[in-house]
Structure formats: C-alpha cells, structure tokens
N, C-alpha and C positions, 0 to 999 in steps of 0.2 A: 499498747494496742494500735501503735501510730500505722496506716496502710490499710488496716481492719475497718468496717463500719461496724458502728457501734452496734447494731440489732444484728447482725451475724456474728460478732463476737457474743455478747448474750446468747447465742442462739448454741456455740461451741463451746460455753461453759457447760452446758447440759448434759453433755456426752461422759460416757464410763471411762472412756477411754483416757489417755495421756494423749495429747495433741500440739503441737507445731507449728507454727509456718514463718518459712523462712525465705526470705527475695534473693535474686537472680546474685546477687554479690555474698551468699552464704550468710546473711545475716538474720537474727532470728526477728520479729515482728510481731508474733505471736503466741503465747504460750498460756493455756486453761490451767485451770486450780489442778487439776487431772498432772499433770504435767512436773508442774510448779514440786506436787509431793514428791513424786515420781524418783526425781533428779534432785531434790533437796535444796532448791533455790527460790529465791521470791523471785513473782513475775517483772520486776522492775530490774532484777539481779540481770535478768535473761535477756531481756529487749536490748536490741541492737549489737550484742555478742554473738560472733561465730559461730555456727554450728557444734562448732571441732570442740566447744568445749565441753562439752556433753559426750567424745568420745575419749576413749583411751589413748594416749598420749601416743603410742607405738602404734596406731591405727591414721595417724591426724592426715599424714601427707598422702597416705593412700585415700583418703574419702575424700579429701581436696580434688586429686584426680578425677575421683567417682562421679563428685560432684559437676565439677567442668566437662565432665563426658556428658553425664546426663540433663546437663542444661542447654546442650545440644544434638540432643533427641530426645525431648521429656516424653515421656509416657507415665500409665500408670501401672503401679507394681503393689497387688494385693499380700495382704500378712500372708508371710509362710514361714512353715516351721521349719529348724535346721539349719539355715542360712552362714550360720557362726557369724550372725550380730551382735555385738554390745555398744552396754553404754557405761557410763560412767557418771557417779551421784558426786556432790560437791566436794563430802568426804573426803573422794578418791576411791570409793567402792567400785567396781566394774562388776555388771552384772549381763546376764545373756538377755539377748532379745530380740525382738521382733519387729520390723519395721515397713510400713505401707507408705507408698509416697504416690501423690495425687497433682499433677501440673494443672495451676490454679491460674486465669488471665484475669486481673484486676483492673480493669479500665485502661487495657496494653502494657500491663507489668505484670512479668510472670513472678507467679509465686507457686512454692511448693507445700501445699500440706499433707503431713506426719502424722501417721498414727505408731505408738509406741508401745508395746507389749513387756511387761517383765519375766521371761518364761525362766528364770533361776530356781523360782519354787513349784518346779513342775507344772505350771498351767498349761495345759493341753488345749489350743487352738484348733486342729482341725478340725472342726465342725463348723467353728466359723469360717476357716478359709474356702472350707468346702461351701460354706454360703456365699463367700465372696465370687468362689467358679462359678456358680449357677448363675448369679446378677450378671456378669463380665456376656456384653451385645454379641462379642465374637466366639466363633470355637477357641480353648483351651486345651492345648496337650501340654504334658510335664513328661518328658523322656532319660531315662534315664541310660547311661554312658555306655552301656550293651545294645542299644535301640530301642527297649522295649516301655511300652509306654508304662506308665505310673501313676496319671491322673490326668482326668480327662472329662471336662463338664458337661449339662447337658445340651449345648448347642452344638459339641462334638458329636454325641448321640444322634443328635436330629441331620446335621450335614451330612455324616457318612451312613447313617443307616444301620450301624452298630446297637444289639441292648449294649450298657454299659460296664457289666461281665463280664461279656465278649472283645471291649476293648483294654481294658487293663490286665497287662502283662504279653500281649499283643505287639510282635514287631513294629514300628513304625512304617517300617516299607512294605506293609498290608493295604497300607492308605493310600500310596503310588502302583498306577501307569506300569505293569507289568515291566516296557522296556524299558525302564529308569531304574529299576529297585536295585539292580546289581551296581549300576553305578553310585547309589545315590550310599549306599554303605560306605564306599571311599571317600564324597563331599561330608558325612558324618562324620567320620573317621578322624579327618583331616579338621572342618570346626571343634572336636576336641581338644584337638590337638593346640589350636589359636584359636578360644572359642572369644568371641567380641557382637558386640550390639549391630541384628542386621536389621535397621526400620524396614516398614512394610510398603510394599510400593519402589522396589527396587530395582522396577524398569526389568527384573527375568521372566522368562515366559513359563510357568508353573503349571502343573498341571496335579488333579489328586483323582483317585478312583473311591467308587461308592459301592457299598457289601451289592449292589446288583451288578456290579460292571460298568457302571455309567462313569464318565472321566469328564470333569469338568475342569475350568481354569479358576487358579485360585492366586493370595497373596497370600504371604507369610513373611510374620515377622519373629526373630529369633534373639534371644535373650540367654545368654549363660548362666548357672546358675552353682554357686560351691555350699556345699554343704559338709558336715561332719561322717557322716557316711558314703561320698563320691561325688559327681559330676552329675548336672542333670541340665536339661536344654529346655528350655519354657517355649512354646511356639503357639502365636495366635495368626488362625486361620481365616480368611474371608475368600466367600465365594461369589467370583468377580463374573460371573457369567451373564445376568445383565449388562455390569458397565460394557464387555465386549461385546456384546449384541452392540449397544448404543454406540461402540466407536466404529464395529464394522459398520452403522448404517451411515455415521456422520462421513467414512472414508468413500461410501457407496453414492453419497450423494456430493459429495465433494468431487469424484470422478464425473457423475452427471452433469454436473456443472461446468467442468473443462470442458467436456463433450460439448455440452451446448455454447461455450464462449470461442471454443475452434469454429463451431458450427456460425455462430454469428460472426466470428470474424470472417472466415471465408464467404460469408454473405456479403458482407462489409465490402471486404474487395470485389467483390463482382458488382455487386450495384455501384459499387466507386467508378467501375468501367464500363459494364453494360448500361448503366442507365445515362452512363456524360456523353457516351457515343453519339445515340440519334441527338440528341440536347446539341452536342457540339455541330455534326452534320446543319442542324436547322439554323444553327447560327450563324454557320459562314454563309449558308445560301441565303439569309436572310442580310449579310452583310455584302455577297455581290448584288444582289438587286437592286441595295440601296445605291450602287454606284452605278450602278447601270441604266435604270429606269428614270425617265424624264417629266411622266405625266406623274400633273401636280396630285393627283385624285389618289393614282397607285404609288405616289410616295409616301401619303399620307396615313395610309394602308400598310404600308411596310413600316413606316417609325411606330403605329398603333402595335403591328405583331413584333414589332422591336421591343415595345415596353415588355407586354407580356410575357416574351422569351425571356427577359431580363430579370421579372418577379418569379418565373417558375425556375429559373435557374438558382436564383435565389435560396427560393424553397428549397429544392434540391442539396443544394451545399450546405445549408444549416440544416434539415434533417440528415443528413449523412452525418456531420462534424457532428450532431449533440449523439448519434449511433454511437459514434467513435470512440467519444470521450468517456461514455454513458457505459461500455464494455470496456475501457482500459486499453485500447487500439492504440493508444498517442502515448507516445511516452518520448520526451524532453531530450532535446540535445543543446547542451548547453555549451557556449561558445563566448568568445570575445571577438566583437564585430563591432565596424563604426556604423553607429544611427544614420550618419548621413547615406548608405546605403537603403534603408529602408523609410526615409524621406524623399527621395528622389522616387523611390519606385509607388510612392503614394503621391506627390505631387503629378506625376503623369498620368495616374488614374483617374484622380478628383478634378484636377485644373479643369478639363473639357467638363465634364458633367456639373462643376457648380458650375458656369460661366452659361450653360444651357438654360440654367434656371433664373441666370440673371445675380448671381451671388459672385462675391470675390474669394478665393481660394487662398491661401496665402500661405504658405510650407515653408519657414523660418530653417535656415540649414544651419546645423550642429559639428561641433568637433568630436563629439563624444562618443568614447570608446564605450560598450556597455557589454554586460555578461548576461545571456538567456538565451535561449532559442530563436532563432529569428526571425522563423515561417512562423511558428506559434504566437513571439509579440506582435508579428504586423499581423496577423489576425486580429488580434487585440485592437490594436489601432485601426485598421481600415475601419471593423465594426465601428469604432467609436465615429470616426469620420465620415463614413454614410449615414449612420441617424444624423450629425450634426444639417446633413447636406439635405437627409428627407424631413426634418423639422425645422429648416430657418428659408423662409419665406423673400426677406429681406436684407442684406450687410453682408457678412462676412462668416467664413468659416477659415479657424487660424489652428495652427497644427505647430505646437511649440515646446522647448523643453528649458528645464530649469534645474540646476543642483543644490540637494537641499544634501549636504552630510558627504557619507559615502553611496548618494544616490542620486539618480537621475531621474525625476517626475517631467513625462512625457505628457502633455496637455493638447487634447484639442478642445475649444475655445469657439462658440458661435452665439449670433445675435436671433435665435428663435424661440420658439415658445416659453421656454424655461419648463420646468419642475417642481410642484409645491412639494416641499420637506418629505411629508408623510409619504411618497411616493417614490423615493429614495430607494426605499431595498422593496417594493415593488417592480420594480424596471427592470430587475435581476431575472426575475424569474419566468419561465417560456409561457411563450404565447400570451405575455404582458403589455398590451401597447397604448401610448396616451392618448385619451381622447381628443382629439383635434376637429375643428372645425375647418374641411377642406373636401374638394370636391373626389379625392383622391388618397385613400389614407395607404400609401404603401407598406411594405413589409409584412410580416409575420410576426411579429415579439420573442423572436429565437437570438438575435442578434447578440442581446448583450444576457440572456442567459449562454449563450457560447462563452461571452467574456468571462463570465462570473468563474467557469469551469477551468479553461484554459488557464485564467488568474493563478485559480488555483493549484492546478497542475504544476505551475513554474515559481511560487512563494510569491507571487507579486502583488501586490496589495493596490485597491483601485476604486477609486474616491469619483463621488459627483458631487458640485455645489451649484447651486443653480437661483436663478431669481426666477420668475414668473411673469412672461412680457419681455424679458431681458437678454436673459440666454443661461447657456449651463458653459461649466467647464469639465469635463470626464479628465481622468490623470490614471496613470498606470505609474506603481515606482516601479523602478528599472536596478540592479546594484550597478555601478560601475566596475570596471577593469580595474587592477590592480595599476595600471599605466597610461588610465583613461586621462584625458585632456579637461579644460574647465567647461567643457562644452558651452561653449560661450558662442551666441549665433554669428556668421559671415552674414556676406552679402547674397541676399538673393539671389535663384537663376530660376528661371522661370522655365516649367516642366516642356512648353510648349515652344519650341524654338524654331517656330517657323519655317521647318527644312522643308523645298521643295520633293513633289514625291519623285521616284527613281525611275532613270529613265530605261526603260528595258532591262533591267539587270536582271542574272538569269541566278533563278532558285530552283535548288532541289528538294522535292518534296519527299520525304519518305514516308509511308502508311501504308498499310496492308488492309483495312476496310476502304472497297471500293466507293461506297456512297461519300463516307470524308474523305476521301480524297478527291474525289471529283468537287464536291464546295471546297474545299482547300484552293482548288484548282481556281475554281472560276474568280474565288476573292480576289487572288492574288492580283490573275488577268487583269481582271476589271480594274487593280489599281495601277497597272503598268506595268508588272514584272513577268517575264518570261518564263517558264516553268516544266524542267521536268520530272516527272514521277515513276516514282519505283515502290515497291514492297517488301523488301529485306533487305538487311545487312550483304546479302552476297551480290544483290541487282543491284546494290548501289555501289560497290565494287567495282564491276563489269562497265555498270554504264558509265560510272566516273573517267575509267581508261577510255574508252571512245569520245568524250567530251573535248572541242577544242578549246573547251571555253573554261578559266577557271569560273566555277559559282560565287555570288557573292554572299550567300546564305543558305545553309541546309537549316530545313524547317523537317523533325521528324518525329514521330510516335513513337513512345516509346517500347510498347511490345512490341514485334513486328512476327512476319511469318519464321518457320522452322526454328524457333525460340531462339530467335535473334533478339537483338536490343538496339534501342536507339544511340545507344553510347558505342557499340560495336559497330553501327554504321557511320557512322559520324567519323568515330577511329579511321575507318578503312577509309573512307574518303579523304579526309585530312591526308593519308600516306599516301592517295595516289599522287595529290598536289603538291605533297613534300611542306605546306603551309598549315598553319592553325586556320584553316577555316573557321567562321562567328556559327554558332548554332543554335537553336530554338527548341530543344526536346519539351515536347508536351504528353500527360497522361493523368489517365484517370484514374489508375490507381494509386490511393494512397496508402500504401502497404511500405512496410520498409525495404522493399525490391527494389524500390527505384532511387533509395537512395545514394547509388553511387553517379546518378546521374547528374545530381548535385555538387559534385568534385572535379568533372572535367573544367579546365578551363576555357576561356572564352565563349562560355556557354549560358543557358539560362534553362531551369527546370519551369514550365505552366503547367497549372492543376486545370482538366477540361470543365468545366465549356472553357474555353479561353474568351476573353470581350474582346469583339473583332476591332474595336478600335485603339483599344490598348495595344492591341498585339501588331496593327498596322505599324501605329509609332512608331515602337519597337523596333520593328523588322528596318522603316525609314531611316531610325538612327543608324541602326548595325551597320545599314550598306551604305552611308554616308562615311562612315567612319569606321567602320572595318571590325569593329572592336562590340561584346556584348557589355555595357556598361549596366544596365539593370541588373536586379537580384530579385 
C-alpha cells in the first residue's frame, strides 16, 4: 500500500468493487481484498508489478500504448459496457470486463484509480453507468458511427433543451449551427475514420444550437470508443459562454487601456514640449539679464528668480521622468560607451555649482568601457551627484568608479549629513526627503525614486552605505564591455578650463518659437557672440548661401516650422559650407523622434530647459575648438 495513506486505503477496502491504483510508470501500488479475489493474487503478489500482468498476453503492448497516451491527457472514463476489455486471473483465465479509470494527484504524483467489473457472467451494468452519466459535471453524448446519438445524460437535457426521448436516436447535427451540419458530417466521417483523443480546449471556435434556436459557444472533448457491436464517439460538452463574456471584456479593457496609454503618452510628449518651452524662454532671459544688469539690488533679484527657476525646472523634469517611466514611455538602449564621456559631461555641470557652495567637486576620470544606456545611467548619476551637492554642507563631493568582477560600480562619495540605516530604502521612494536642519531644504524627494525605476529598467543594481555626520556613498553597478579596459583612474582635468569667452563669433540660431528665440537671442549677445536667426530648415538654407561668414556654431530646435527638423537644418547648412559645422540641437520632446538627432556627428542632443550656464561652457568650448566634445 506503499504511496496510499493508510485511512484512504481503509477507507477503499470498503468498496464492492475490485479496485486499483496504479503510478505514472504502470506500476501497481494498490490493490483491495475486492481485487485481490478478482484476479486470484495476494495483495503483496500485486504491489509494485505491471499493470500488464493482469492483462492478456496478446493485449500487453497495445495497453502499454494505451497507457502512455493517456498519461498524457488523463481524464476520467466512467464503466461502460461493450468496450471488448479483459483481464486476466493468475490461472491464466481471461475474462470480459469492464473498466473505469480516474486520474488521481497524490501530493504531485499522478496516479490512476481502477475500477474493475467481471461482466463474463452476464452482470448488466447499465444502470450503474447510467448513474455514472447523471454524476459526470459536464454534458455527456455517446454517438454512434451513423451520428445518431445513443446516450446522453441529464446535463445534456438541461444545456440543449431536449426531454431525453427526444434525444436518443437523434442526429448529432440537430445540436449544430444550421450552417455547419453539412459540413460537420464529413469532420465525423473522416474522425471515424482516424478516430484519436481530442482534449477539451483545443483553441477551435465551436459553436452548438438549443431546441429554441439559441447558438452558443461551446468545448468539446472527443474520445473514441470500440466496442463489440461498432464504433461509437463519447463527447463531453461545456458551455463556455461566460468564460467568453469574461475574455471579451478582459480584450475590451485591454484595448481601453492602450487607448489610454496612447493617450498619455501623447500627453507625455506635449507637456515634454509645451510645458519646457515658456520654462526654457524664462531661462535664457533670466540668464541674459544676469550678464547684463549691474545694480547690486537687481542682481540679487535675478540669482533669487535664478534659484527658483532652477527648483521648478527641477520639478518639471522629475514629474515628467516618473510620468514616463510610470507609463512605459522609456525603453533602454543599450550600448558600449566609455564612462569618461559621461564624466566629463558631469564634471562641467557640478564643478561651478559645488565651488558656489564652497565644496570641492572632484570627477576622477575613467578608462572604462561599460554596457547600458547612457542618457539613462547619467540620469542615474547626475541624481546621485546633486543630492550629494544639496546634502554636504562642508568637503567634498567625489564621483568615482571601481571594478569589482565583470563590473563597474560607479560611486559618488560626499562628506554630508550621512543616513541612519533604517532610512535606506526609504530614500527610494517619491516625495521621501531627509530631514535636515537648514534654512533651505531644496528638492522634491523624486530624485532618487527616478533612480530606483531607471535602475530598474536597465538591471543595475544600486547600493547606499552611509555613516551619520560623515557622509554617504551611492554606487550604481554598471556591466562592462566585452573589451572594456581596467578602468583604472588617469589624471585629472578639471571641467572648468578657464577659456576666455569668444570674441564675436557669429552663431546661427535656428527656432521657430519667436519668444525663445528672441532670449536665445539676447543670451548669446549679452555673452559676446553675434547672431543670426532663422525658423526652418529651408531659411537656414537661404540664409546660409548669403552669409560671408562661416558660423562658428549652429545652435537649433529641434522641431522647426513645415515639419522640418533640427538635423535637416543643420544638414543643409553644413552643405552649404561643404564643412562639418559643431552643433547644439535642443528639444523638449522626449519621444523617440528625436532620436536620430543623437547620431549626427559633431553634435550634441539637450533636453529643454537647457542650464544656461552649462550650455554657455559648452557653446565657449565648441568655438574654441571647433569640435562638440560633450555628450
């Protein structure tokens, strides 16, 4: 009784019957006193023997078959009579019989329990198999090889609407969808012909009609059946017309849902554009002023609407990004790039802003090749390198990397507040921010719930250790290139290289909103450079050819008028000069439109508002040196 628990096997001695069970390898496990007489062996005889020995010798390789078919669609198969079963008594007696089999899951081991019938001395079973059709949850038809039904239970009765007089001896294709019947005679026909096990749920789309006309959808499962007097087809029936409700409404709302994620994305981009516009417009004019204006009072005025502009742009850019992410908008391009690209372009950002606050900045440069996205990991790291810059007070803010494996852990490294423990995967989450004692707590607490997403987005896994009073270290792991170097730090170069600013050199602006373009305008002025402006790809064409002058910089947006682009202006320009002119495409949309704007060379893509002092640098390097060296 080894597999059996002992209170269920008690419980299957009790039974009239001759009973069974046997596991997934044909072997028997269990066998009642029922049984035991049955077949003329002791229950000890039986355990762990074969099925097969219990059949007739000239039967064995066919029920092997049988058996390996149907231990690959088990169902259950109630007593019926006819079947032309035997068995076989230890003798070597063969006797007719009757056989029920029941797929049993014993704690995730199939087993099959048997009931066994001796019908050699005429014992007439139909009354109980007719009590078997009635129990069986599904409808029950038995057809026999003319179509015409034979036996058919009462949950047959109750789904088609049949009394049950009316359906025995009754076509089968009484039950079908008027414009099916003809054909369904030839799929009959032809299952006779190769009749095999069809489980239920076999992905066809079925349909049956009810004695009112009503047609609903159904499964069907089809079972062949041989017997001593001809061919007969066993089919259970289920009427699947709820689950189809429930799939049309999960497809109905599944469509709702694209509708509304089109919908937000197309939000997405416009507020990515409409709302960085005037943001961008107030920036420049808030960054010519500051070069323009002399009195002490209305400077003081302008670096105060300086900050402001600085936190609401803030906001801006981290509500968009957690929109973005939060809808699926962002999706990874992943690359093999050296980090020293995306150190330098963070060493010029931060150097001026910590040195404002009276802190040391300090951008360790890298050899290292690394694999991820690149706009998305310096997201990652700016975030970490602006909390470090908005929380240390005091020393230093260091921005370092280190190879642990096949991997690069990118650190930035500051001496401020620190972090008690517990606060750890707090920090993660929006609108989380530490409490500080300061007369000025900047931020939002969106920063490094950005990180936490983006992380994720790219598999990169991203660690804080922190003391309290001390400082913290944030780390992002990175994998490396397949050819990446030991990234092992050089020598410093310091973001800020003292270049004087340019003297006249003339820039082309391209933009097609007149308000940014006129602050575009006035920035530039105010810092020394000449400037002309245009609106499209075709005016910057035109005016190019009249220019005696080559430009030393085209600065342009990237949509322009009559769905031009900044890359087709840029292009045209470049050909009228026959030169690779340096260029500056900027835009507010972060949509995947503009990513080919990303590919030209000698170029740089900015996400609006641009920081007008970053973007001065910039512009100062390019025309010093001809060349756009940022990313």
């Amino acid at each position: 009784m080894k597999n059996v628990p002992r209170v269920v096997a008690k419980l299957l001695e009790t039974t009239t019957d001759a009973l069974l069970i046997v596991n997934s390898s044909g072997e028997i496990v269990f066998v009642n006193s029922v049984a035991s007489r049955l077949f003329g062996y002791t229950s000890d005889e039986l355990i762990g023997e074969a099925i097969e020995v219990l059949i007739p010798h000239s039967l064995c390789k066919r029920h092997e078959r049988d058996r390996q078919r149907y231990r690959g669609a088990p169902h259950s198969r109630p007593l019926v009579s006819g079947l032309s079963l035997q068995g076989q008594r230890k003798n070597g007696e063969i006797f007719d019989a009757e056989v029920s089999l029941t797929p049993v899951d014993n704690d995730g081991e199939a087993l099959v329990a048997s009931i066994v019938r001796d019908t050699s001395q005429g014992d007439e079973s139909e009354a109980y198999f007719r009590h078997l059709l009635k129990a069986a949850p599904d409808a029950m038809i038995i057809v026999d090889e003319n179509g015409l039904i034979a036996i058919a239970n009462d949950q047959s009765e109750r789904m088609f609407g049949y009394p049950h007089d009316d359906l025995i001896g009754k076509s089968i294709e009484t039950l079908l969808p008027t414009s099916v019947r003809e054909r369904h005679v030839n799929h009959r026909n032809r299952f006779l012909r190769d009749p095999r096990l069809r489980p239920m749920g076999s992905g066809m789309e079925l349909y049956a009609r009810r004695a009112d006309g009503f047609e609903f959808p159904v499964e069907i499962s089809l079972s062949p059946i041989e017997s001593a007097s001809g061919k007969f087809v066993s089919s259970v029936i289920r009427d699947v017309t709820e689950r189809r409700e429930m799939e049309r409404d999960l497809i109905a709302a599944r469509q709702e849902a694209e509708r509304a994620h089109k919908a937000n994305t197309a939000f997405l981009a416009a507020a990515s554009h409409d709302l960085r516009q005037p943001v961008q417009a107030l920036s420049l004019l808030t960054g010519a002023l500051q070069r323009t204006v002399k009195d002490e009072l209305a400077l003081e005025m302008i670096d105060s609407q300086m900050h402001s502009l600085d936190a609401m742009t803030n906001l801006l850019n981290s509500l968009l990004d957690i929109s973005r992410l939060d809808s699926g908008a962002i999706k990874p391009e992943i690359e093999e790039f050296p980090l020293q690209r995306l150190i330098d372009r963070l060493a010029a950002e931060f150097t001026r802003q910590a040195r404002q606050k009276g802190l040391t900045f300090i951008a360790t440069p890298s050899t290292a090749i690394v694999r991820s996205d690149p706009n998305l990991l310096g997201e990652i790291v700016q975030n970490f390198v602006s909390n470090a810059v908005r929380y240390t007070n005091v020393g230093e803010v260091q921005l370092d990397c280190r190879v642990d494996g096949t991997d690069l852990l990118v650190d930035v490294i500051d001496s401020g507040i620190g972090i008690a423990p517990e606060h750890y995967d707090d920090i993660f989450r929006e609108f989380h921010q530490l409490r500080v004692d300061a007369p000025s707590n900047e931020g939002f607490g969106l920063g490094l719930a950005i990180v936490r997403r983006l992380a994720d987005l790219l598999g990169h896994a991203v660690s804080v250790t922190s003391e309290q009073g001390v400082g913290s270290r944030f780390s992002v792991r990175v994998p490396l290139a397949s050819n990446a170097s030991s990234g092992e730090s050089g020598n410093h170069r310091d973001a800020d290289d003292g270049q004087a600013p340019p003297s006249r050199a003339l820039v082309m602006l391209i933009e097609d909103d007149r308000r940014v373009s006129a602050a575009w305008s006035m920035l530039l002025r105010a810092e020394g450079y000449r400037v002309v402006e245009v609106d499209s790809a075709g005016a910057a064409e035109k005016v190019a050819a009249e220019l005696d002058e080559t430009p030393a910089l085209i600065i342009s947006d990237y949509h322009l008028l009559h769905e031009t682009t900044g890359v087709q202006a840029v292009g045209a320009v470049r050909k009228i000069f026959a030169t690779e002119l340096p260029a500056i495409i900027v835009s507010g949309d972060t949509s995947k439109v503009v990513d080919d704007a990303r590919s030209i060379s000698n170029s740089v893509l900015l996400s609006k508002p641009v920081n007008t002092d970053a973007l001065l640098d910039l512009a100062r390097q390019v025309v010093h040196s001809g060349r756009v060296s940022a990313d």
